[in-house]
N, C-alpha and C positions, 0 to 999 in steps of 0.2 A: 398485594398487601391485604391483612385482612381488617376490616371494616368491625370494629365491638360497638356494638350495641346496646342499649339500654331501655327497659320498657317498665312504662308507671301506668297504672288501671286499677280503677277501686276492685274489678271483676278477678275474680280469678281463674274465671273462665275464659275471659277473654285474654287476660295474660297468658295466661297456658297456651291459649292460638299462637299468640304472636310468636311467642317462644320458638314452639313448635316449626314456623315459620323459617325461623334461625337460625333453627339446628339444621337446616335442611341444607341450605344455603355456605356452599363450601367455602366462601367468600366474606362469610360474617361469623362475629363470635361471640353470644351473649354474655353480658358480663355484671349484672344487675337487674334486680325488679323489684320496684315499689309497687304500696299502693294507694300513698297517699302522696298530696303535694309535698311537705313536709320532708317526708321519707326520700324523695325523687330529686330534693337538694342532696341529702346525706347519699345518696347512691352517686349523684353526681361528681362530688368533689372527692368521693372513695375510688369509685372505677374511671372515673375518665372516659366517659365510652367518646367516642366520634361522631354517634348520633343517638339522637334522644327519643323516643315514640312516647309520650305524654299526652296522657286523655285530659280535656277541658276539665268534664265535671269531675272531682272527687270532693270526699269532705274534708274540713276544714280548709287547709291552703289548698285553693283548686290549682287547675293544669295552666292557665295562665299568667297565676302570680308565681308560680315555683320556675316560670322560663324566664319570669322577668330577671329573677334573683338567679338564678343562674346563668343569662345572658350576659348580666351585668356584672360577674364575677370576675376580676382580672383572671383568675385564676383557671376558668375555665371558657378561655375563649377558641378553645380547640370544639370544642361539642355543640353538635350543631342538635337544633330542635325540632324535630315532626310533630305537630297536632293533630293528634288525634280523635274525632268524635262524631256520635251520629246524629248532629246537628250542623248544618250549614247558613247557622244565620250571620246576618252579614257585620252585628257588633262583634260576634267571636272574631271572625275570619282578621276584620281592622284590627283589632286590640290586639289578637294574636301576632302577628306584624310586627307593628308596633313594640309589642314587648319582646321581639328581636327573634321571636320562628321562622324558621329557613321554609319551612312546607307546613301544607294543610290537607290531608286527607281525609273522605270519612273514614269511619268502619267497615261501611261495606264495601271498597274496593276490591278488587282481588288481589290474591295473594301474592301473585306476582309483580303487580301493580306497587304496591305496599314496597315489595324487597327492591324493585327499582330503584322507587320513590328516594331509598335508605342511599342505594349507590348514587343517586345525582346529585344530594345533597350533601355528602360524604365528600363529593369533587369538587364542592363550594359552588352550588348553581342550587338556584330558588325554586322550586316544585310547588302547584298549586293543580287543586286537581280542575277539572273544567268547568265547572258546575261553582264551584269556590269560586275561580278567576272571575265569573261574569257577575258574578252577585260582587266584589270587589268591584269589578269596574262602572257598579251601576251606585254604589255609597262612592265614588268619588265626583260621578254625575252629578249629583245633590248634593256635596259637601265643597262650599268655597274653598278656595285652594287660601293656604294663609301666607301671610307674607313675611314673619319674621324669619325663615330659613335661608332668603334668598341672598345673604351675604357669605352663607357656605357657600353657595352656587357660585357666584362670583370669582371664587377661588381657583374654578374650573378655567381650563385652554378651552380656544374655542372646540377642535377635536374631542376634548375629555367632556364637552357638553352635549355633545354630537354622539357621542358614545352613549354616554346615560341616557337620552332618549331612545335609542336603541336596546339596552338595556329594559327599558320599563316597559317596550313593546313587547317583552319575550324573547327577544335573540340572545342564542347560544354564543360564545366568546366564538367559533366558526363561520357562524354567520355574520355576527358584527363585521370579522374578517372578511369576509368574500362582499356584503354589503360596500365596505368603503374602501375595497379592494388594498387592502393590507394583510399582512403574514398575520398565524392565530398567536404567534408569542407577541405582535405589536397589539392586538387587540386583548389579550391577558393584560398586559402591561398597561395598558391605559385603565383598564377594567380595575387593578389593583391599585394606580394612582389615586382615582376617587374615589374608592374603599377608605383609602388614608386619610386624602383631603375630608370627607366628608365624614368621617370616626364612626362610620355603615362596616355592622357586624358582617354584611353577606349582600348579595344580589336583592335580596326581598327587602331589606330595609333601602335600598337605593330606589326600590320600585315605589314603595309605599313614598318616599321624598320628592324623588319627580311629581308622582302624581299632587302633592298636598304642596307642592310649592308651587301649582303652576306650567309646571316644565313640559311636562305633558298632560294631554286633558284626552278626553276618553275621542275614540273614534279618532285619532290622529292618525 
């Protein structure tokens, strides 16, 4: 199946990379490119791509309100968001989350890196680069976990709570499986139960809720 793509960048040089990138790539199909936040809604609800590569900074609407607004689109809850930027600091990284990004890259990854990045979150699994992950888990160190969430939680089986911890640690729906030794379609299925229960666009907003409710806390 092929995977369309979609890339926002004030650069047009660095859009041209990516592009570039996508043509290469027999498996994706570029289908859009803005270069402003703005513009990156309007390519959104035009092409539909699968996945988004959205740089934080542009002008006017930056790369983290145009994912809000498009995360939050009934209409486009097929497309998933990559952030893109050559900053890793750790209010992007949270906010980004938060406004419902599947991954966070910088720019300088490789190239290949990048087109991965595109297929794992295309499969519905939450991509963070490593450098990202730890600076994350080090703003949830220092950020009280709150407590008005925990009546979602509640909604959970004991198993589907057992899962999302698992979940927020990094496990692959394979590994969750072979961890609590069950089949990968029972750990999908449980994986997509709390998706529902808890109205979590993807994996990374289930990560960012563990963590801010409490459920899991770092070093667990």
């Amino acid at each position: 199946m092929t995977i369309r793509v979609a890339i926002a960048d004030d650069q047009p040089l660095v859009r041209a990379g990516f592009a570039t990138m996508v043509s290469y790539a027999d498996d994706l199909e570029l289908v859009g490119e803005a270069d402003t936040g703005a513009d990156a809604i309007a390519v959104a609800k035009q092409a539909r791509p699968d996945v988004f590569l959205i740089d934080i900074r542009m002008p006017g609407l930056d790369g983290l309100e145009a994912t809000r607004r498009i995360t939050s689109d009934p209409s486009l809850t097929s497309t998933r968001i990559i952030m893109l930027t050559t900053f890793d600091l750790d209010d992007y990284v949270h906010q980004a989350l938060r406004n419902g990004a599947s991954g966070f890259l910088l720019k300088d990854a490789r190239p290949e890196d990048i087109l991965n990045a595109v297929r794992i979150v295309a499969a519905g699994e939450a991509l963070l680069a490593p450098s990202v992950t730890r600076r994350l888990i080090e703003r949830f160190t220092t950020t009280p976990p709150t407590a008005h969430p925990s009546a979602e939680l509640a909604q959970l089986t004991e198993r589907e709570s057992e899962v999302l911890v698992l979940v927020a640690q990094g496990l692959s729906n394979a590994e969750i499986a072979d961890h609590l030794h069950i089949s990968l379609y029972t750990a999908k299925t449980h994986v997509s139960r709390i998706l529902t229960k808890l109205h979590a666009r993807d994996r990374a907003q289930l990560v960012v809720l563990a963590y801010e409710t409490g459920l899991v806390t770092p070093g667990t």
